[in-house]
N, CA, C and O atoms as CSV, one atom per row, in Angstrom:
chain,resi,resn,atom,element,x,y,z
A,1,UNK,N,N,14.219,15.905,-16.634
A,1,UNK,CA,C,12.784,15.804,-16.567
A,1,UNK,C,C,12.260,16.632,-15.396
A,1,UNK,O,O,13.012,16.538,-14.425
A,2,UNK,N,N,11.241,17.382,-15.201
A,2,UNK,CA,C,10.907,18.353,-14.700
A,2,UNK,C,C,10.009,17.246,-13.157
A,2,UNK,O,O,9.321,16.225,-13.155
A,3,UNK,N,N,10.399,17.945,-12.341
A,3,UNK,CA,C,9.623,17.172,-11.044
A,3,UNK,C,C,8.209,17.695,-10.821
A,3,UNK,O,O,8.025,18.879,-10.537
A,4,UNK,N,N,7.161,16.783,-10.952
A,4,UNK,CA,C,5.750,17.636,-10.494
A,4,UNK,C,C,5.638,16.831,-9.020
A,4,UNK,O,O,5.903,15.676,-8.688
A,5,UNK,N,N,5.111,18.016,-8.289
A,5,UNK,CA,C,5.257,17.513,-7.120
A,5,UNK,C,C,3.134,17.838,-6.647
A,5,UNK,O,O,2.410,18.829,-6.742
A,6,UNK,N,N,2.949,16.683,-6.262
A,6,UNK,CA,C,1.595,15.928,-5.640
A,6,UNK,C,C,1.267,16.504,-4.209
A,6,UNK,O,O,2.198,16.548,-3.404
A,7,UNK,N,N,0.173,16.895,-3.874
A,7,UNK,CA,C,-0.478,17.648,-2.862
A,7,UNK,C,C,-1.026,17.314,-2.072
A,7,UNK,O,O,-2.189,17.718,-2.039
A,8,UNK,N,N,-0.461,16.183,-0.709
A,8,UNK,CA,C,-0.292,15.304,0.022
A,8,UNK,C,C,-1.606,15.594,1.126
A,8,UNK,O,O,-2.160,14.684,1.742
A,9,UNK,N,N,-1.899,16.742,1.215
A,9,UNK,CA,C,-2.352,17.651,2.520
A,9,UNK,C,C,-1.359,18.546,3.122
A,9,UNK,O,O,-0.176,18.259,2.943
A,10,UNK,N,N,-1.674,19.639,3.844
A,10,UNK,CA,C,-1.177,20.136,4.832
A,10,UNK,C,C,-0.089,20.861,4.662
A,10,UNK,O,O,0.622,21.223,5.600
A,11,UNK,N,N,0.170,21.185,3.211
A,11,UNK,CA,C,1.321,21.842,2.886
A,11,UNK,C,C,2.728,20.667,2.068
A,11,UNK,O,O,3.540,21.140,1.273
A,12,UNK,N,N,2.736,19.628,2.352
A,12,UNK,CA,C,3.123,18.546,2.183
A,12,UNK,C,C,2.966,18.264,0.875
A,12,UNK,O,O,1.795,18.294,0.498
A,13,UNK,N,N,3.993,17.930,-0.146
A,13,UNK,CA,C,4.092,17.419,-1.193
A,13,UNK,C,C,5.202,15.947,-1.111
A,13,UNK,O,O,5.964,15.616,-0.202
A,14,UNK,N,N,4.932,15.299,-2.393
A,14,UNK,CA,C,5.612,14.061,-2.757
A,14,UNK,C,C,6.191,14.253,-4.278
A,14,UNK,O,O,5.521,15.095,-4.876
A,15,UNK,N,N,7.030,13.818,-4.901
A,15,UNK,CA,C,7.567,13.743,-6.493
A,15,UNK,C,C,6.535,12.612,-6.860
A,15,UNK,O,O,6.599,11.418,-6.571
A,16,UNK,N,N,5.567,13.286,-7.569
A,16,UNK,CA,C,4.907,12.069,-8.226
A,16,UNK,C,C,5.119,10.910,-8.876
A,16,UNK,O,O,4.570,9.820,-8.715
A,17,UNK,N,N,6.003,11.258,-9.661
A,17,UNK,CA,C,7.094,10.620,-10.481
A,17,UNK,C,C,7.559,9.235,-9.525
A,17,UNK,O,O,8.226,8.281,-9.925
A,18,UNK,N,N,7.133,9.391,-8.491
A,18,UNK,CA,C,7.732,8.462,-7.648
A,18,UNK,C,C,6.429,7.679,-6.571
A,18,UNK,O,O,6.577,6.681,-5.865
A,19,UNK,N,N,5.640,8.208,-6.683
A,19,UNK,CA,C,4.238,7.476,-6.170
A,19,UNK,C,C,4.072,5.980,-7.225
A,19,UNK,O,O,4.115,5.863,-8.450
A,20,UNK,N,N,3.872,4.974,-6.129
A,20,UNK,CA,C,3.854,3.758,-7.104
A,20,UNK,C,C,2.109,3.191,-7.220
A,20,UNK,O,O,1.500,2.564,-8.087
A,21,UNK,N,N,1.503,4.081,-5.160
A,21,UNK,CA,C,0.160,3.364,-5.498
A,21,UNK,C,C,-0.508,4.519,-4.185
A,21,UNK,O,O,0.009,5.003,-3.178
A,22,UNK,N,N,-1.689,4.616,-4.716
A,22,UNK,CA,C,-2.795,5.341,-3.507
A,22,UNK,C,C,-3.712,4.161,-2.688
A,22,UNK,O,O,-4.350,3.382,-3.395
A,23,UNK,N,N,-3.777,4.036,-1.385
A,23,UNK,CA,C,-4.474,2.903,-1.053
A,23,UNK,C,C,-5.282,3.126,-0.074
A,23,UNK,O,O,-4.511,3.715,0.683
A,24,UNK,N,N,-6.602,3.075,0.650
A,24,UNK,CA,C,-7.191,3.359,1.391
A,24,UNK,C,C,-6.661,2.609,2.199
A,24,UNK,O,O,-5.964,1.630,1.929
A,25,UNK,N,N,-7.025,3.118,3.522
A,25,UNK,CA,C,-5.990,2.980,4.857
A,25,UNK,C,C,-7.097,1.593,5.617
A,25,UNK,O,O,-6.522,0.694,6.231
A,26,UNK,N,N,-8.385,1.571,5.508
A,26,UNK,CA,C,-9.201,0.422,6.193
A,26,UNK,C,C,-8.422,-1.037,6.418
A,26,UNK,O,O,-8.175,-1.507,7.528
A,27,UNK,N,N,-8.072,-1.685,5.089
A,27,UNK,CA,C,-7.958,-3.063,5.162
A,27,UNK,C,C,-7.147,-3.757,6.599
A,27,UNK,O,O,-6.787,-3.156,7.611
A,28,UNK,N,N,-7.029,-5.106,6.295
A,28,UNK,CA,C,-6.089,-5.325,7.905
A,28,UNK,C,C,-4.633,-5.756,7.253
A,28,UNK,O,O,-3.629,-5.977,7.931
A,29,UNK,N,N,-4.719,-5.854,5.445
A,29,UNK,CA,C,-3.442,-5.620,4.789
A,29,UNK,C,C,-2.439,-4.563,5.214
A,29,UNK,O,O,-1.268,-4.648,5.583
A,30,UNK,N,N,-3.513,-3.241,4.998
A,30,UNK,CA,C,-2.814,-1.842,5.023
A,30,UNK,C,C,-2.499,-1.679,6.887
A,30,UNK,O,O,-1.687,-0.900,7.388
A,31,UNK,N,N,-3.261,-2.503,7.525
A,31,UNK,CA,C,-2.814,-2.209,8.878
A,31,UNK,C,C,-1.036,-2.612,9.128
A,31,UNK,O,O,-0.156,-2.239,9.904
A,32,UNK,N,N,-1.130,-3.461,8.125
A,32,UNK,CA,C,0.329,-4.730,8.723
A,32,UNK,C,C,1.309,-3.826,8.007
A,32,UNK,O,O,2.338,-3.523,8.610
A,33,UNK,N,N,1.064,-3.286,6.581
A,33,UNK,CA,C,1.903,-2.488,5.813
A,33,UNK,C,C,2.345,-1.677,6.585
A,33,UNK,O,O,3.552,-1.597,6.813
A,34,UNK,N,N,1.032,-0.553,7.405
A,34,UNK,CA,C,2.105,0.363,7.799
A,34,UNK,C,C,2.325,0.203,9.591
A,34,UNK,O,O,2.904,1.144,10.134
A,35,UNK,N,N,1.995,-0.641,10.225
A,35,UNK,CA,C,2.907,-1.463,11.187
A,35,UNK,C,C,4.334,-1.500,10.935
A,35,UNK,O,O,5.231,-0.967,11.589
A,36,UNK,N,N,4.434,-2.426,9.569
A,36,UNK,CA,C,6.028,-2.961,9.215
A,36,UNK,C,C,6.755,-1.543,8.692
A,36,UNK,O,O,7.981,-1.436,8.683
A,37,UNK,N,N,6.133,-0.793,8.389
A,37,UNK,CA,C,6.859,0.694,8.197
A,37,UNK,C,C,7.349,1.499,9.091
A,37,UNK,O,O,8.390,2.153,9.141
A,38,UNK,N,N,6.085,1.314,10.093
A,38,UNK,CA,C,7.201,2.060,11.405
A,38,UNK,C,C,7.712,1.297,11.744
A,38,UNK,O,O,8.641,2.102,11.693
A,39,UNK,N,N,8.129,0.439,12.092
A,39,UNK,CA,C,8.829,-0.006,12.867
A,39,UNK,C,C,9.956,-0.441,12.074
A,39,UNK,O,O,10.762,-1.092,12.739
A,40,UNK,N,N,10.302,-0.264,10.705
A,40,UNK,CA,C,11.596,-0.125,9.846
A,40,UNK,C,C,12.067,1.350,9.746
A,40,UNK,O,O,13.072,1.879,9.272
A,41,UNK,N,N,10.830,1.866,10.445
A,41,UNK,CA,C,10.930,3.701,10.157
A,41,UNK,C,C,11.413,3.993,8.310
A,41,UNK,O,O,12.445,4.490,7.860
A,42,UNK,N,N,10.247,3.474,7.619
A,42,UNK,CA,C,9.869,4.122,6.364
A,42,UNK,C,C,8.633,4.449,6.409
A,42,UNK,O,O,7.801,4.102,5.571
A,43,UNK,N,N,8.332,5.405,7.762
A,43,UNK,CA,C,6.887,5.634,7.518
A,43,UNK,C,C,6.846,7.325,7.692
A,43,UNK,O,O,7.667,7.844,8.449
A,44,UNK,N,N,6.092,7.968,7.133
A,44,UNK,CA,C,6.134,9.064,7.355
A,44,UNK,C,C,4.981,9.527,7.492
A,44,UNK,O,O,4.346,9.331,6.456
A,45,UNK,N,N,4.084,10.319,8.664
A,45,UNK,CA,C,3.090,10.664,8.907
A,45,UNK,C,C,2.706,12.239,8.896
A,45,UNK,O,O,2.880,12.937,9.895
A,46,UNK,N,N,2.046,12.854,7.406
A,46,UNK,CA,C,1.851,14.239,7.736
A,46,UNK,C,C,-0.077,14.214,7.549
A,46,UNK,O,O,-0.734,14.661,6.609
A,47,UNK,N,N,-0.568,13.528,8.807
A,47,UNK,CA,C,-1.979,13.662,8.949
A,47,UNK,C,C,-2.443,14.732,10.172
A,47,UNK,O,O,-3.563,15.039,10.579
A,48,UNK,N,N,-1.054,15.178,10.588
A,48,UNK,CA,C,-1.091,16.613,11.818
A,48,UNK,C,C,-1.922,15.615,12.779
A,48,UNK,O,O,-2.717,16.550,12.880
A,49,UNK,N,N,-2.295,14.951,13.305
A,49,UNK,CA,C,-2.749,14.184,13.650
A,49,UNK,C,C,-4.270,13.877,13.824
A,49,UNK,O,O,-4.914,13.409,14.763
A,50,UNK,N,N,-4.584,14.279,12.665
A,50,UNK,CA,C,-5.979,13.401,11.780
A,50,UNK,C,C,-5.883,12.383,11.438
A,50,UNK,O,O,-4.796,11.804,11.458
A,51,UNK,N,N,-7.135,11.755,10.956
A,51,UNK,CA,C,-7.476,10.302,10.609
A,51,UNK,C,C,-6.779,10.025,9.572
A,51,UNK,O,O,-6.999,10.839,8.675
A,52,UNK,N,N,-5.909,9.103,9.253
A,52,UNK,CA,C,-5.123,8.455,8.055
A,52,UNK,C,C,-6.890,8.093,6.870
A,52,UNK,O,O,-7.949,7.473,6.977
A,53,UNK,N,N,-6.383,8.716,6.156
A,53,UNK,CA,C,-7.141,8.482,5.269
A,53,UNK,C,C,-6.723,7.976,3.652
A,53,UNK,O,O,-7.429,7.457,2.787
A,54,UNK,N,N,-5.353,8.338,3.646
A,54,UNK,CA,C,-5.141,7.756,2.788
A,54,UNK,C,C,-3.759,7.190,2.922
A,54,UNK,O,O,-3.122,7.649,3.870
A,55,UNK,N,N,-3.079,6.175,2.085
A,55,UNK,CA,C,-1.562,4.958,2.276
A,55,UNK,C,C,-1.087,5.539,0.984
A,55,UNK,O,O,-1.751,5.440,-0.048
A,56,UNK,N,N,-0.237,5.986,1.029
A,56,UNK,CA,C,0.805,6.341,-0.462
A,56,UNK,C,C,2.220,5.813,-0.609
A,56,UNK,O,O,3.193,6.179,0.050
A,57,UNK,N,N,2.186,4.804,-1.669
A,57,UNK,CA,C,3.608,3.881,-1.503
A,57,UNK,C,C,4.147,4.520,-2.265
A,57,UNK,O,O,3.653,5.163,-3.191
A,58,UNK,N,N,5.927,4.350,-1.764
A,58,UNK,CA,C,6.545,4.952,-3.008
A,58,UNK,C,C,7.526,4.043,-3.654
A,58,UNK,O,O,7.815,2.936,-3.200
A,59,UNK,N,N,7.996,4.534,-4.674
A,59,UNK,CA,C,8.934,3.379,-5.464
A,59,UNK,C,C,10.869,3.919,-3.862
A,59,UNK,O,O,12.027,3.627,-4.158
A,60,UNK,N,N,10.718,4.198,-3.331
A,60,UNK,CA,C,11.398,3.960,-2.057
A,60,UNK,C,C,11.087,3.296,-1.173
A,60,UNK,O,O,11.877,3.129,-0.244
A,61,UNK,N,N,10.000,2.780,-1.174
A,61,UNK,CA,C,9.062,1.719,-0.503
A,61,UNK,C,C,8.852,2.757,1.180
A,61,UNK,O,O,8.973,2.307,2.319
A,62,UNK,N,N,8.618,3.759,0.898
A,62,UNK,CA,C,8.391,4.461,1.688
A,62,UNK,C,C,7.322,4.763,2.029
A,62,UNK,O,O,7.176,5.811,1.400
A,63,UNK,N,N,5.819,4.518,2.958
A,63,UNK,CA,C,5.071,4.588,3.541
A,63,UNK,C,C,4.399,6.191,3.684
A,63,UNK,O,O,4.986,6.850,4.542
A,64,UNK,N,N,3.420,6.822,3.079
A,64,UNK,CA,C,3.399,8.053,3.460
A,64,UNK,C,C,1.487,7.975,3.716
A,64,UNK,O,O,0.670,7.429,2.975
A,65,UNK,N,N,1.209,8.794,5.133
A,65,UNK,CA,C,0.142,8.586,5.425
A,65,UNK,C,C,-0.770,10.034,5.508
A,65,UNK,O,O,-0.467,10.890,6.339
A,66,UNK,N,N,-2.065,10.247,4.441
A,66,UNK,CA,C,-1.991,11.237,4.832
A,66,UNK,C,C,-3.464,11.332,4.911
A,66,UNK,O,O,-4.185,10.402,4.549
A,67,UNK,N,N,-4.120,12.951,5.594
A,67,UNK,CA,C,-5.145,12.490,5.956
A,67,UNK,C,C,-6.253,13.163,4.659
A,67,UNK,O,O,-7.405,13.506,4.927
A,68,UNK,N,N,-5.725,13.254,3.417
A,68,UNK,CA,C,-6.782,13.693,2.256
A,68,UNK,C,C,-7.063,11.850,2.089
A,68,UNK,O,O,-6.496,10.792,2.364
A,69,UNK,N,N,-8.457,12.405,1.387
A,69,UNK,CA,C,-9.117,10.855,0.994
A,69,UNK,C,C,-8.183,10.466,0.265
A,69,UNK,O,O,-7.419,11.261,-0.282
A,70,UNK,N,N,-8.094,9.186,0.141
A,70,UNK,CA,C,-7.511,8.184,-1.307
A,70,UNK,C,C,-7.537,8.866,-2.429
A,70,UNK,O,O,-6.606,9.502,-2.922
A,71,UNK,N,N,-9.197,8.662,-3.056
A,71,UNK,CA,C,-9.674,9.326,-4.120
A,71,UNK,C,C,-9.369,10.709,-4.285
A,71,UNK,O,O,-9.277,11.335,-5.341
A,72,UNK,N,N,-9.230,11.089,-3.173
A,72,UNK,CA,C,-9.195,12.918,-3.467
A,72,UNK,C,C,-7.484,13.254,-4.316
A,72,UNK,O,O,-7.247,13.743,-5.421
A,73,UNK,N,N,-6.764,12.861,-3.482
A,73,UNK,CA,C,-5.245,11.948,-3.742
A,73,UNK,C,C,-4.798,11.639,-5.091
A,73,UNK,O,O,-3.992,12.257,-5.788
A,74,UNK,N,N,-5.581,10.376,-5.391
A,74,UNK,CA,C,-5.421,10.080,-6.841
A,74,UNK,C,C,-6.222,10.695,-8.070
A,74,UNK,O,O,-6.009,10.398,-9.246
A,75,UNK,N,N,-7.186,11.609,-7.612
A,75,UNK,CA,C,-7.352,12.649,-8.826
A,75,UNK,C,C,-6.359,13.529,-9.063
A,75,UNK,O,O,-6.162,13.941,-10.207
A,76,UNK,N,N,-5.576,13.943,-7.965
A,76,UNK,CA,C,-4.641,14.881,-8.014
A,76,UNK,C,C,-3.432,14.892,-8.800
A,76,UNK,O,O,-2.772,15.815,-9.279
A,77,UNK,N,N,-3.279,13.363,-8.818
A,77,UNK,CA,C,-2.156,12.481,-8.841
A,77,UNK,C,C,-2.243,12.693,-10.605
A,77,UNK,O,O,-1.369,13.223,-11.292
A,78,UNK,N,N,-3.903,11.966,-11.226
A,78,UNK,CA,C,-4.317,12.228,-12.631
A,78,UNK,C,C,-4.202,12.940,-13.460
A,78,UNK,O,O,-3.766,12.856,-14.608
A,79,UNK,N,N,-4.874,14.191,-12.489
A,79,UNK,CA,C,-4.754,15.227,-13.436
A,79,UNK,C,C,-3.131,16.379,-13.601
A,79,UNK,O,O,-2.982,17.216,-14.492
A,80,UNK,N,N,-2.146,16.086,-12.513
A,80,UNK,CA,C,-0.671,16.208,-12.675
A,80,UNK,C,C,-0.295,15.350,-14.033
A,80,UNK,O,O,0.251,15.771,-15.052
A,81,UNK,N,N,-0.758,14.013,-13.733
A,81,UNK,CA,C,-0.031,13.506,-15.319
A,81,UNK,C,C,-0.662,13.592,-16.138
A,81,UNK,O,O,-0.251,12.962,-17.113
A,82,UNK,N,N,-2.162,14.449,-16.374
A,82,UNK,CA,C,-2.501,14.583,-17.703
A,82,UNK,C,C,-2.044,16.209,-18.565
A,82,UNK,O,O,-1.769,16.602,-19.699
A,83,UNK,N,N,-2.178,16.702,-17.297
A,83,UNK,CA,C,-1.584,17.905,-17.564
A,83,UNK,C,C,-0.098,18.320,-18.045
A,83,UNK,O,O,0.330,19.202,-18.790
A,84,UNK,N,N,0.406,17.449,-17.403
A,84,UNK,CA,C,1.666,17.159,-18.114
A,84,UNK,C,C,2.253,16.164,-19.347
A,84,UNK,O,O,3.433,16.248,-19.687
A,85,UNK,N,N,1.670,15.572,-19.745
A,85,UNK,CA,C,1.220,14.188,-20.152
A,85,UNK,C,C,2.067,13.074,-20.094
A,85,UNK,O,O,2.212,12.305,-21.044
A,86,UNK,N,N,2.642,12.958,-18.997
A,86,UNK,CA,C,4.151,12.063,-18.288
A,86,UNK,C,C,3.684,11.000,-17.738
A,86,UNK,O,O,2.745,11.273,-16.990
A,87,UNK,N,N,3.952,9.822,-17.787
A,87,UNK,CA,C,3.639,8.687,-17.589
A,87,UNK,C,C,4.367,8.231,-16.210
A,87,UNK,O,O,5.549,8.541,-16.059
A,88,UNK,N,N,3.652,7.466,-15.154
A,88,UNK,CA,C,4.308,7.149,-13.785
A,88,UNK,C,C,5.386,6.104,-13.904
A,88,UNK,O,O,5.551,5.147,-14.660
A,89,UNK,N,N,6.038,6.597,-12.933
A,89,UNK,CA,C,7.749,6.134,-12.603
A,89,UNK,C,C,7.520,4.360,-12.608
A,89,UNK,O,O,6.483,3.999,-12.053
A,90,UNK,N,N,8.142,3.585,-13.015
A,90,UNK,CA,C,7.554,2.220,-12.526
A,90,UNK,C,C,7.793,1.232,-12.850
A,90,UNK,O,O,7.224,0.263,-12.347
């Protein structure tokens, strides 16, 4: 199966195929999430050090923070699987 790879920011891609969820970074949920990520070090930060704007879980339960919007994110995410017409990993 062919890997489409998702456009994280900054040069930075992910295997979509493997994105489980896009989450805006505000809540005090998403604070604790990615708290407990670093400090298990499954967190990975390519926001160059901009505002986290968006939480991207993966089916590695891997933490990825980046600084494109949520929304901007999960259109990207959409139109990869419509274009392809491949259904998410899950």
């Amino acid at each position: 199966m062919e890997q489409l790879l998702l456009n994280i920011g900054f040069g930075n891609s992910v295997v979509a195929q493997k994105v489980v969820a896009i989450l805006s970074p505000g809540s005090s949920p998403m604070k604790r999430v990615k708290d407990e990520a670093k400090k298990e070090k499954r967190l990975v930060d390519v926001t160059h050090g901009r505002k986290t704007r968006a939480v991207i879980l993966t089916e590695s339960n891997h933490i990825l923070l980046s600084a494109i919007q949520a929304e901007t994110v999960a259109n990207r995410f959409a139109s990869l699987m419509d274009e392809k017409d491949v259904k998410p990993h899950g």
